[in-house]
Residue, then its C-alpha position, 0 to 999 in steps of 0.5 A: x500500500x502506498x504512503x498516506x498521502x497526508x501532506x496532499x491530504x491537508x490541502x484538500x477542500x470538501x464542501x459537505x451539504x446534507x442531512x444533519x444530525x446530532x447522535x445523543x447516547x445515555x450509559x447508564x447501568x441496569x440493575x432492575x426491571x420498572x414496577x411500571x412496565x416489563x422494561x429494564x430501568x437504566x440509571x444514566x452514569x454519563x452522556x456524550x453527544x456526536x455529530x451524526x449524518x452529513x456532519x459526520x462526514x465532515x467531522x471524518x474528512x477533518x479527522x483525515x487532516x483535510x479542509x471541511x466546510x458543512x452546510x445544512x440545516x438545524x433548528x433554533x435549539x439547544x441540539x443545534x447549539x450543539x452541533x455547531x459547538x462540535x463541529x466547531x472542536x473538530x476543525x469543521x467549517x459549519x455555515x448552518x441555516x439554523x430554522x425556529x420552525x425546524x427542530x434540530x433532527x436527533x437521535x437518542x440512544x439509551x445504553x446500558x452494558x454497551x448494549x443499545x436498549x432504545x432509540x428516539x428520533x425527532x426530526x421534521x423535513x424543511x420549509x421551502x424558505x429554509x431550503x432557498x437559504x440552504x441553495x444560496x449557501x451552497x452557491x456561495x462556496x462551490x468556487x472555494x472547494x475541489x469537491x462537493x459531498x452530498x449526505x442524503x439520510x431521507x430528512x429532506x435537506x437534499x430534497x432539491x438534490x437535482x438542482x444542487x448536481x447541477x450547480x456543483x456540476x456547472x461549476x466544475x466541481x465533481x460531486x459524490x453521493x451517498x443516496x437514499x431510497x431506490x429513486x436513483x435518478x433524482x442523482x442524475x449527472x453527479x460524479x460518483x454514487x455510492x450505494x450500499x448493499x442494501x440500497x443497491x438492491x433497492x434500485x436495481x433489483x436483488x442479483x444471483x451472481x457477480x455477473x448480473x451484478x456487473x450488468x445492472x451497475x454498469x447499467x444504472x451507472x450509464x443511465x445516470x451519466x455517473x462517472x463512477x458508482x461504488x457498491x459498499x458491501x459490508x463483509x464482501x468489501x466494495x466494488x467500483x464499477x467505471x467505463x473501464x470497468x468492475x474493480x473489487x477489494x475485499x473487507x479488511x478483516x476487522x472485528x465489526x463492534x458497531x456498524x453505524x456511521x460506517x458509510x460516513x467514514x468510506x464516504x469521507x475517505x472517498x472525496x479526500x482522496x479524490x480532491x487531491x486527484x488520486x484515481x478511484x481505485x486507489x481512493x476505493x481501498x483507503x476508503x475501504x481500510x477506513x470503514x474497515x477500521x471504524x467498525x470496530x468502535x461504539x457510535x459514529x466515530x471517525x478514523x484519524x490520518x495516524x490510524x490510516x498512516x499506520x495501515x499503510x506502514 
């Protein structure tokens, strides 16, 4: 494997834009069940919160060492506050459109002995306003970044993500997604798409072999107009499919601890990489030795350029 490409790595500019959340955990222990109801009765011990969705791949693409700015929306509360405060810690550039009439989306989770017990989500989709707002922000900061990193989570930030393509895309600035949902061609015209195994069912139907894999990737890839479309597939690795070709890498053979946020940290190494130029194969396997390692840490963590760089030694 090569160098880590860290020196590059600190000039990149990724301008992230996307759904984003704010990940609240509880640990507590349990030591009884309620009188109330049959459910365990946890006494919260410490509370920690993390910054989730589409700012968690710009948390990701700062642990890396790049140049991350984050623009979305949050409401006017105290979960917004915090957002902003954590970005902020993380080197992250935040230009938040922060709406009263927009709740901050967050999801809870209450723990006990390291095991998820409970999970509460508030969120609510944008007003039309709040979303011209979010559009003028993205305009104003395209021409300052290499490339341009859509966070879909269905939350509705992205709800007018045809229009933002083709901005980022008349400005010259490559543009990756990571998608949501089986209606694909709201992502017409980006750079590269990066479904994961799941999600790639859902728009292409489920396959019996490599083969027709290949087929229908290269299919949806053609009829997207995508540079590249990369198919993460958990215990099976990635693979990238291009006009060259398919191309695979296997899973790095981690212990998987926790999954969530996974697809954040690929996505993050992803457009580091591609915006200091290196070829998608090679940002693929960064990409993939990344995920391989955030797996094996609770919640939505990040990988750091010395973790990476010590893969690589």
């Amino acid at each position: 494997m090569k160098p880590f490409p860290a020196e590059a790595i600190a000039r990149a500019r990724v301008l992230v834009v996307g759904d984003i959340m704010l990940d609240r955990y509880w640990f507590g222990e349990v030591e009884r069940i309620s009188p109330e109801a049959p459910v365990p009765v946890v006494r919260v011990a410490r509370r920690e919160d993390r910054l989730g969705g589409a700012a968690n791949v710009a948390r990701n693409i700062a642990a890396l060492g790049g140049q991350a700015t984050l623009v979305g929306i949050v409401g006017a509360d105290e979960a917004g506050d915090s957002i902003g405060r954590l970005a902020g810690q993380a080197g992250v550039r935040a230009d938040l459109v922060a709406d009263a009439e927009h709740p901050t989306t967050l999801k809870m989770r209450v723990l006990g002995r390291q095991q998820q017990l409970l999970r509460v989500d508030f969120e609510q989709h944008p007003a039309p306003a709040t979303l011209d707002d979010l559009d003028s922000r993205l305009a104003r900061h395209l021409a300052n970044h290499d490339v341009v990193v859509l966070s879909d989570y269905a939350k509705g930030t992205l709800e007018r993500v045809e229009a933002l393509i083709s901005q980022a895309r008349a400005a010259g600035v490559p543009v990756l997604v990571d998608p949501k949902g089986d209606d694909y061609v709201r992502y017409r015209g980006a750079t590269l798409v990066t479904p994961n195994r799941l999600e790639m069912q859902q728009a292409v139907g489920r396959w019996n072999s490599e083969s027709q894999l290949t087929e229908r990737a290269q299919r949806l890839r053609t009829d997207l107009d995508l540079e590249a479309l990369l198919v993460t597939r958990s215990e099976q690795g990635m693979t990238l499919f291009t006009a060259a070709g398919r191309e695979h890498v296997d899973a790095q053979a981690h212990e998987v601890f926790d999954v969530s946020g996974a697809g954040d940290t690929v996505l993050a190494t992803l457009a580091a990489m591609r915006a200091i130029g290196q070829p998608w194969v090679d940002a693929m396997s960064w990409a993939n030795r990344a995920g391989g390692i955030v797996v094996g840490k609770l919640g939505t963590s990040v990988v750091t350029a010395a973790e990476l760089a010590g893969e690589s030694s």
